[in-house]
Residue, then its C-alpha position, 0 to 999 in steps of 0.5 A: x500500500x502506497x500513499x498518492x499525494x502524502x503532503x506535509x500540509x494536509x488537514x487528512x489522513x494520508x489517502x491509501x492507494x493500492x501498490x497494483x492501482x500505482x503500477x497502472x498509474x505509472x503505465x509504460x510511460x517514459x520518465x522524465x528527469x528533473x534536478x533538485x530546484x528545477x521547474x517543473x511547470x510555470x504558473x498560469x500555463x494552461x494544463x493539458x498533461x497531468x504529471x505523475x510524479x514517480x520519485x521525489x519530493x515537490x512543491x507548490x507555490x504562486x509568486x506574488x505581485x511584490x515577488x514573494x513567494x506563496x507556498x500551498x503544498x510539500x508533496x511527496x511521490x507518488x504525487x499526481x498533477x494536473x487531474x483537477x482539469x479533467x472536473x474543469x466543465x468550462x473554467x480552464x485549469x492552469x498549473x501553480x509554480x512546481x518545484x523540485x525540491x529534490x531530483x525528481x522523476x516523471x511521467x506525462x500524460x495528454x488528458x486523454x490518456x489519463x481519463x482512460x486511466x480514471x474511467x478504469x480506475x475509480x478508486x483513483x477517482x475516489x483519490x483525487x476527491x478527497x485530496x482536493x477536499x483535503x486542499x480546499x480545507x487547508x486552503x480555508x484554514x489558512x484564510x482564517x488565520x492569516x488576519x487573526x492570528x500571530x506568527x507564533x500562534x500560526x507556527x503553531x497550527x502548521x506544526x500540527x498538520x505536519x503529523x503524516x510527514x515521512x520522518x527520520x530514524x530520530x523522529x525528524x522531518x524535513x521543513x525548512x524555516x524559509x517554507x513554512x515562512x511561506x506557508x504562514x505568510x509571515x517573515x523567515x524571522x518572525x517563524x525563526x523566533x516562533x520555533x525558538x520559543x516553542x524549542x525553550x518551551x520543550x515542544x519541539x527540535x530544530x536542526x537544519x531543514x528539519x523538525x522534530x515534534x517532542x512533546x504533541x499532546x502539549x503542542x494540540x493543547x496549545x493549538x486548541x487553545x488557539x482554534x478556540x479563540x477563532 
């Protein structure tokens, strides 16, 4: 059993995806090769392939009208993109800004192609629905915290929904502080003391690019404490 779009920012448990389901996902297609902080694709342009992601770790972003960037996901392969135009009706679907966060490999499909695998398949249909919920939550919570909360109340609650990351032999799992800057829409120097403060209050651990939860029935108390005044 696999996991199809495990992201580090999902307010759902990981969606599970039967290994004989991803070996037809992956089909015989060739595999195309993207180095670590590569694009994958451009913001804006108009989805005609979806793209499988077969190794790797990506993410999604917009860039502002100032040039600051605008996190919305860390995913980890297997990871599907571009699925959402085959539900696009008359609104034309475009892809966000993707990124290799590492090497990454993959395989493309015309729309065609990948809704003959759907029609085949249901239960990546059953998939796709309940990522994109799961992206739609996300999505909503953050709306509602960004005027009301702190930076530190929002490192916080991004830290709880950190709990289905893939982790380390140690417990760590890979975030750095200039991403879930991003994500919070806040500076790299106001989550940089938020992580600080939550270190000296014995909740969690830092090292370079990555993050350890230690102590997570304080961190959700904490964290309802802060949904509670929402």
């Amino acid at each position: 059993m696999a996991y199809l779009n495990l992201g580090l920012f999902s307010c759902y448990n990981p969606i599970e995806i039967d290994d004989s389901i991803l070996e037809r996902l992956y089909g015989s297609k060739p595999v195309v090769i993207f180095k670590k902080k590569s694009f994958i694709t451009y913001e804006h342009q108009r989805i005609e392939q979806v793209i499988v992601v077969r190794e790797g770790r990506v993410k999604t972003s917009s860039n502002t009208a100032r040039g600051h960037e605008n996190l919305y996901e860390i995913l980890y392969a297997p990871s599907v993109f571009g699925f959402q135009a085959l539900y696009a009706d008359e609104f034309e679907f475009s892809y966000p800004l993707l990124t290799a966060i590492t090497d990454v490999k993959a395989s493309f499909y015309t729309l065609h192609e990948f809704q003959e695998i759907v029609d085949r398949e249901h239960e990546l249909m059953k998939c796709f629905f309940k990522y994109m919920r799961s992206s739609l939550t996300t999505a909503r919570r953050q709306a509602g915290w960004a005027c009301r909360l702190s930076s530190f109340e929002k490192t916080v609650l991004i830290l709880i929904l950190t709990t289905y990351s893939y982790k380390d032999e140690e417990g760590y799992f890979s975030l750095t502080h200039d991403d879930l800057a991003c994500f919070a829409g806040t500076t790299r120097s106001k989550v940089t003391q938020s992580l600080n403060r939550l270190s000296e209050m014995g909740l969690i651990k830092t090292k370079y690019g990555k993050m350890k939860i230690i102590d997570g029935k304080k961190l959700h108390e904490l964290a309802k404490k802060i949904e509670d005044q929402l």
